[in-house]
C-alpha positions as CSV (number, residue, x, y, z in Angstrom):
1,X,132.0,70.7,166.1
2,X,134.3,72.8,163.8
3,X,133.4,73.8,160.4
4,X,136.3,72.3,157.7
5,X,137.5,76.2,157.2
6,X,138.0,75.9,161.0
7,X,139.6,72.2,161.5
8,X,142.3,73.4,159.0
9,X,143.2,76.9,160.3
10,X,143.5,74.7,163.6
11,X,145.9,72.6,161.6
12,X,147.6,75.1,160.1
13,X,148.2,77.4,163.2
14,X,149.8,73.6,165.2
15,X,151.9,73.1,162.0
16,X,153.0,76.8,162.6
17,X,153.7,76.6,166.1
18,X,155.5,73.2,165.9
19,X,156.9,73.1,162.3
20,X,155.6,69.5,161.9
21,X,153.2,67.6,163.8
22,X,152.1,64.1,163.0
23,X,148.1,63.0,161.3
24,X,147.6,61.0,164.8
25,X,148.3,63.8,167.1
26,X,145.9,65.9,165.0
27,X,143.6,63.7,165.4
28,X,143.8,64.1,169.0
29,X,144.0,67.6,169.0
30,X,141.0,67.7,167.0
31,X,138.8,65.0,168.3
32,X,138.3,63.9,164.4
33,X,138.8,60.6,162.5
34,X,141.9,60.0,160.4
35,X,139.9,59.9,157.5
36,X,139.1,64.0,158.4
37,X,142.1,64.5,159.1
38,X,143.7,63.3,155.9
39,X,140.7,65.0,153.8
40,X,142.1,68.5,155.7
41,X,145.5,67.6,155.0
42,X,144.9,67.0,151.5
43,X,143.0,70.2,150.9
44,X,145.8,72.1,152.5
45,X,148.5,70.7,151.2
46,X,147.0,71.0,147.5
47,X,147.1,74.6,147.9
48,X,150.1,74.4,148.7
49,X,149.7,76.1,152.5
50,X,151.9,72.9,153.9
51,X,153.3,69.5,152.9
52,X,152.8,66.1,153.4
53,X,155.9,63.8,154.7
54,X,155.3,60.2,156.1
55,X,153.3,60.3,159.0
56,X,152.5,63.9,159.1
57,X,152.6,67.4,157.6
58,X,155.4,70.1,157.8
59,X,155.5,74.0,156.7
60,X,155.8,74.0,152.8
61,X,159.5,74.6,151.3
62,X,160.5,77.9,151.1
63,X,163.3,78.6,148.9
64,X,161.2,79.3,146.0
65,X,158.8,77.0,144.4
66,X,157.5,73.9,146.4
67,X,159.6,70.8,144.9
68,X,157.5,68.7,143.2
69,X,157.2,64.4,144.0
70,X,158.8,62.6,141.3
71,X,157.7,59.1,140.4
72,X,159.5,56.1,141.1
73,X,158.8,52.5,140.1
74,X,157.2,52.5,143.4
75,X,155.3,56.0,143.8
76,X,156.3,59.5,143.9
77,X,159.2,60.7,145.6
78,X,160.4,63.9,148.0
79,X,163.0,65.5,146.5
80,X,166.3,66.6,148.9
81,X,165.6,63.7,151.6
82,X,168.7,62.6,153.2
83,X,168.8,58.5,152.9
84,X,170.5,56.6,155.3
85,X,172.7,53.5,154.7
86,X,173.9,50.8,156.6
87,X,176.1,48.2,155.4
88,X,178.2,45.2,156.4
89,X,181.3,46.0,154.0
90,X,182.0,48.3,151.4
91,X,184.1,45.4,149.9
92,X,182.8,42.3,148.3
93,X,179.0,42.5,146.7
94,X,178.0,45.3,148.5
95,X,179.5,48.0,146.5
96,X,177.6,47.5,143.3
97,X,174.8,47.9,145.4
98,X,175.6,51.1,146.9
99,X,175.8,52.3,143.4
100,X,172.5,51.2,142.3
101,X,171.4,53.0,145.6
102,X,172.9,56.8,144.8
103,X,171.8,56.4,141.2
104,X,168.2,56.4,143.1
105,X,168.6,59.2,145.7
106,X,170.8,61.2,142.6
107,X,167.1,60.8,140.5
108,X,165.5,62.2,143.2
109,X,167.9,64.9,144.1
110,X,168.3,63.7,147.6
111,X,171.6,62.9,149.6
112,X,172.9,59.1,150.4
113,X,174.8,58.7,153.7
114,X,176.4,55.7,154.0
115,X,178.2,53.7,157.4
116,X,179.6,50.6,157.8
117,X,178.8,48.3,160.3
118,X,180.9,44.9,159.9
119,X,178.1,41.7,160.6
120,X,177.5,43.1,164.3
121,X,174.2,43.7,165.4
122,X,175.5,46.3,168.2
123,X,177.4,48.3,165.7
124,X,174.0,48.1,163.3
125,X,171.8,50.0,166.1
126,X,174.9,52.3,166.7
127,X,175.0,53.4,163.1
128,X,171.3,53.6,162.7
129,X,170.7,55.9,165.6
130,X,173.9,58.0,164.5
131,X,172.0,58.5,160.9
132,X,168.6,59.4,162.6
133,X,170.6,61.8,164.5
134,X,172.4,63.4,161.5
135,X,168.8,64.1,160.3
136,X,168.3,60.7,158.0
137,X,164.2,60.9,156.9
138,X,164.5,57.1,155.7
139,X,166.8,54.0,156.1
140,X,167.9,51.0,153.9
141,X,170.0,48.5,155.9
142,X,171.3,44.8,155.8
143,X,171.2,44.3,159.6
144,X,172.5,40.8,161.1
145,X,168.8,39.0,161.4
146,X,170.1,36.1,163.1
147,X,169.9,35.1,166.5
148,X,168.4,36.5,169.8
149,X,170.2,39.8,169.1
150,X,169.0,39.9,165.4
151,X,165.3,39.5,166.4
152,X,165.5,42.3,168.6
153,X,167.0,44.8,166.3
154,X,164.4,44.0,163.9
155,X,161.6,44.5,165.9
156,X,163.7,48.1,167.1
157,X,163.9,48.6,163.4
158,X,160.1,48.6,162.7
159,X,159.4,50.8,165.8
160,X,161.3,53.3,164.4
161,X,159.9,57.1,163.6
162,X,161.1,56.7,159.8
163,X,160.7,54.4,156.9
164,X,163.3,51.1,157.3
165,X,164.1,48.8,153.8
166,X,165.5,46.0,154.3
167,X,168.3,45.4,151.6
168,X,169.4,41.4,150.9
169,X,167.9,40.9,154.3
170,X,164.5,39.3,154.9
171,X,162.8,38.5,158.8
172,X,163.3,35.1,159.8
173,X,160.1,32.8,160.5
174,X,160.2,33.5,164.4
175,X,158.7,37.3,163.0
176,X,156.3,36.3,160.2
177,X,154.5,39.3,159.9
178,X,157.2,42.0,160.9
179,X,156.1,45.3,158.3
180,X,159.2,46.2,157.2
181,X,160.3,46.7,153.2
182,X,162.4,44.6,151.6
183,X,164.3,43.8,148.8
184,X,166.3,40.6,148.2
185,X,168.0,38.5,145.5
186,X,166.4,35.0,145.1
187,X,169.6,33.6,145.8
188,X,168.2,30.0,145.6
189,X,166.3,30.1,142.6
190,X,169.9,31.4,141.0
191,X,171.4,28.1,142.2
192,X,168.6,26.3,141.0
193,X,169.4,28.0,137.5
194,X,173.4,26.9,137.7
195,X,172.2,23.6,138.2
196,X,169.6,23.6,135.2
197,X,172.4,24.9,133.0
198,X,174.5,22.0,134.2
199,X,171.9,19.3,133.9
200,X,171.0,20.7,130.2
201,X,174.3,20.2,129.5
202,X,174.4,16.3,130.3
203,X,175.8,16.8,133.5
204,X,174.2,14.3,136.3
205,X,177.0,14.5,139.6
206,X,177.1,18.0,140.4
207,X,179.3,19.4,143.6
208,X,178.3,22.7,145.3
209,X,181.1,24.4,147.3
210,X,180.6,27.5,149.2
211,X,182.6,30.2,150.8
212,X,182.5,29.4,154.7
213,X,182.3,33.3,155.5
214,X,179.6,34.0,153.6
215,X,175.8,34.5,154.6
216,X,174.6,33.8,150.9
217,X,175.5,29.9,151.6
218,X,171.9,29.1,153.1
219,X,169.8,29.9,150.3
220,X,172.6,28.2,148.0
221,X,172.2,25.6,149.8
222,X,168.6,25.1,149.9
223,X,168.4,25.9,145.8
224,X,170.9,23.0,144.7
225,X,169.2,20.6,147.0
226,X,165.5,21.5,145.9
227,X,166.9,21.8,142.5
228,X,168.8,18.2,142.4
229,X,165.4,16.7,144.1
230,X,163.1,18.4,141.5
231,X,165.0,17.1,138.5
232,X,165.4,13.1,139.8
233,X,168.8,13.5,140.3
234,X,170.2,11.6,143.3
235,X,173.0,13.4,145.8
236,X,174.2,13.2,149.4
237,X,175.5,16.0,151.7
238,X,179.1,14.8,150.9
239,X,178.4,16.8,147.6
240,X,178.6,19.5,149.3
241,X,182.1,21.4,150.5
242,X,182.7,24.2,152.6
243,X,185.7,26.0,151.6
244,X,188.3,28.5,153.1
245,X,188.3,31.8,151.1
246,X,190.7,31.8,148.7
247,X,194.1,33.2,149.4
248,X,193.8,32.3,153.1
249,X,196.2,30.6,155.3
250,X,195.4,26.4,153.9
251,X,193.2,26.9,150.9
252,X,195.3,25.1,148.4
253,X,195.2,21.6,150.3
254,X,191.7,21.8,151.1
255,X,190.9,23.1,147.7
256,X,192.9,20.0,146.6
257,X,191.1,17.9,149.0
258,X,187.6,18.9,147.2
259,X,189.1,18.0,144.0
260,X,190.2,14.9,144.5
261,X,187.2,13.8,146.4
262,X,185.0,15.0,143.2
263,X,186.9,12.8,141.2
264,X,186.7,9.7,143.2
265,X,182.9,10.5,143.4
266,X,182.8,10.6,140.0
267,X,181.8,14.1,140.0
268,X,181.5,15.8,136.8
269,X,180.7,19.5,137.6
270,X,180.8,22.4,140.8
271,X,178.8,25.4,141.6
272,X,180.8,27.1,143.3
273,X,180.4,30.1,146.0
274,X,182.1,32.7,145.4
275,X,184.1,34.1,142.0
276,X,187.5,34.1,144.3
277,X,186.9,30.3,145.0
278,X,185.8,29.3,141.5
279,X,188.9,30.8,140.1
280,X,191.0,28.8,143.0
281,X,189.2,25.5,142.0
282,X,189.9,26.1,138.5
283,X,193.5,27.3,139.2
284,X,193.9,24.2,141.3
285,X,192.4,21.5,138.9
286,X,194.9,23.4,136.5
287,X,197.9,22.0,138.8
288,X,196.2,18.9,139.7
289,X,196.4,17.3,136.0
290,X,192.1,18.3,135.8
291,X,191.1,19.9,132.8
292,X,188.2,22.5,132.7
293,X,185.9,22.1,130.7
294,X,187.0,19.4,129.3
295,X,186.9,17.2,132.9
296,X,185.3,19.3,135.0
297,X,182.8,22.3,134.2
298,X,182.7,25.2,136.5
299,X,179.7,27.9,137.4
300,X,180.2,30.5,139.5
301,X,178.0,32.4,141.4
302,X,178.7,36.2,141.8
303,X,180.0,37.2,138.8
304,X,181.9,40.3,140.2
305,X,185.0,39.1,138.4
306,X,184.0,35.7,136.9
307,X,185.1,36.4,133.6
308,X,188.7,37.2,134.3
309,X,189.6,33.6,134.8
310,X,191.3,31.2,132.7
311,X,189.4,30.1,130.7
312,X,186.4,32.8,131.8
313,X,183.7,31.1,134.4
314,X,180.1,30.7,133.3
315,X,178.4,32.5,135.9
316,X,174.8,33.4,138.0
317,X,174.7,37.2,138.5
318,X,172.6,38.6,141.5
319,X,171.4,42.0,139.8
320,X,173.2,44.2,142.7
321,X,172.8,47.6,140.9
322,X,169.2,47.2,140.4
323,X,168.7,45.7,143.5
324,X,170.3,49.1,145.4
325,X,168.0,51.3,143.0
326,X,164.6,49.5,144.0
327,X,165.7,49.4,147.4
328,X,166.4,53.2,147.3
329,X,163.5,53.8,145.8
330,X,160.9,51.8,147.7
331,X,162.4,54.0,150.8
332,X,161.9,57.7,148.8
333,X,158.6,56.1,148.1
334,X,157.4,55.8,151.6
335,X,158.6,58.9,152.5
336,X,156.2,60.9,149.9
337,X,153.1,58.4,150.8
338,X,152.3,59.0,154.3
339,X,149.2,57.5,153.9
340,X,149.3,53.5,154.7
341,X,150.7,51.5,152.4
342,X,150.9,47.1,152.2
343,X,154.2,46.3,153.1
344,X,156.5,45.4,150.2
345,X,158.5,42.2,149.8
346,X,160.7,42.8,146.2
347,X,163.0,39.7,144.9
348,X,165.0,39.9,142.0
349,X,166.2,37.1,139.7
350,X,170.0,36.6,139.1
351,X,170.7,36.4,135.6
352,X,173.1,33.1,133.6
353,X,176.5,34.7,131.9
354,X,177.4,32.1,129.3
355,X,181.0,31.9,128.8
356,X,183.4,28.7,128.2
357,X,183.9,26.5,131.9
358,X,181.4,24.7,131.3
359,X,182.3,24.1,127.3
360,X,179.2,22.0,125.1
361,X,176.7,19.3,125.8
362,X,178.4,16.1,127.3
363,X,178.0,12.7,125.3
């Protein structure tokens, strides 16, 4: 049995030998609990003879004097950690949240790597391994989730030797108590808040169309149904359109198709899926004879560039800035608290943008 003086010149001698060594292999070495383990660690490391990273302890920094955490919403954070990113586009939505993301690692005086990996769950590992490999001490990514294929990445991403948040991404039901991070947009509750605005607004038939590429249209979906129900308002699935993104090869007649089946429903309003098909609705009721607001109100939910059209769309807003920060920083957090921590699940509300397609309170 070692004295404490003893267990921690052990430690400190493996940490010299082997530059880092992970809290379970020392408790190997040692023969000791964790909690020993972590009570040596935390002696050591408070005076300042090494440092604590997740899941272990490393030689202290030595250019100069040892950085300092910083505090997050979410803990303290390491400061120069390289982040790693994977996305599926650095087009539509995503970008905004990139942002939100460096403004978090630029806080904490760390470096954001980003790759691309285009909705395919081989290219998702590819990149992954490719940032571990560049040295990446945590990851966020918005892996494909779906499927056979999707399963098995996310169980691959929680065996993984550094921290993974999940970004707009959750585990399906088939892995219920998967312990990854995440952080999400309640994408159906900001349906559920078109519709409201709608319904306070005397509207009673109202259409939801959606974007047949995106993967935002479930929880759309599932909001203006559970919405409709919750409010006694009766509907049918042929409310609900699945559109060609704008611009592409046959949107005008099926666009005009929606149009004209709204009004022989008698509907009176559409949510619409994304800002590029809410602007081609409205640009098509223009040429159709169908006047909005004053026939037909419009929401659109995006609001990357809602309030261009004419006249400007009223609009849900995911917060995708502040969704990339909090992401970010739930990772950094991890990093700088290798002691166990619960696993957390963050969802953000999209906000309502008032503006004039949806004009005032019907008779």
């Amino acid at each position: 049995m070692f004295l404490p003086s003893q267990r921690q010149e052990r430690i400190l001698t493996l940490v010299r030998q082997q530059g880092a060594i992970r809290l379970s292999d020392l408790v190997e070495k040692l023969d000791v609990s964790a909690v020993t383990v972590r009570r040596d660690v935390t002696a050591l490391a408070d005076r300042g003879l090494l440092r604590r990273v997740h899941g272990g302890v490393t030689l202290p920094h030595r250019g100069g004097r040892e950085p300092e955490h910083r505090r997050s919403t979410f803990g303290p954070t390491v400061p120069g950690l390289l982040l790693g990113m994977v996305v599926p586009s650095v087009e539509y939505y995503w970008p905004q949240i990139i942002q939100g993301a460096q403004t978090a690692v630029n806080a904490a005086d760390g470096r954001l790597v980003m790759r691309v990996s285009s909705y395919e769950p081989g290219e998702d590992r590819r990149q992954i391994t490719a940032l571990l490999e560049r040295g990446a001490r945590t990851l966020l990514v918005a892996p494909v989730v779906s499927g056979s294929h999707g399963l098995d990445l996310l169980r691959w991403l929680a065996t993984l030797p550094v921290p993974v948040v999940l970004v707009e991404r959750q585990p399906p039901p088939e892995l219920p108590t998967l312990q990854l991070d995440a952080a999400t947009t309640a994408h159906a509750l900001g349906a559920g808040l078109g519709v409201r605005h709608l319904v306070t607004l005397g509207h009673r038939g109202i259409a939801l169309v959606l974007s047949r590429q995106s993967p935002t249209s479930r929880a759309l979906r599932a909001g203006w149904g559970e919405t409709m129900g919750e409010l006694g308002l009766p509907y049918t699935e042929e409310w609900r359109f699945d559109v060609p993104v704008y611009g592409t090869a046959g949107w005008t007649a099926v666009y005009d198709e929606v149009l004209c089946r709204c009004r022989e429903l008698g509907l009176s309003a559409l949510l619409v899926h994304s800002d590029r098909e809410a602007i081609g609705m409205v640009e098509r009721a223009h040429d159709l004879g169908i006047s909005v607001p004053g026939e037909l109100a419009v929401v659109s939910y995006d609001d990357e560039v809602a309030a261009t059209s004419d006249p400007p769309l009223t609009a849900i807003r995911p917060q995708k800035h502040r969704l990339g920060q909090i992401a970010a920083e739930l990772a950094l957090a991890r990093v700088a608290e290798p002691d166990p921590r619960p696993v957390h699940r963050v969802q953000l509300w999209p906000t309502l943008e008032v503006r004039e397609s949806c004009g005032g309170p019907t008779d």
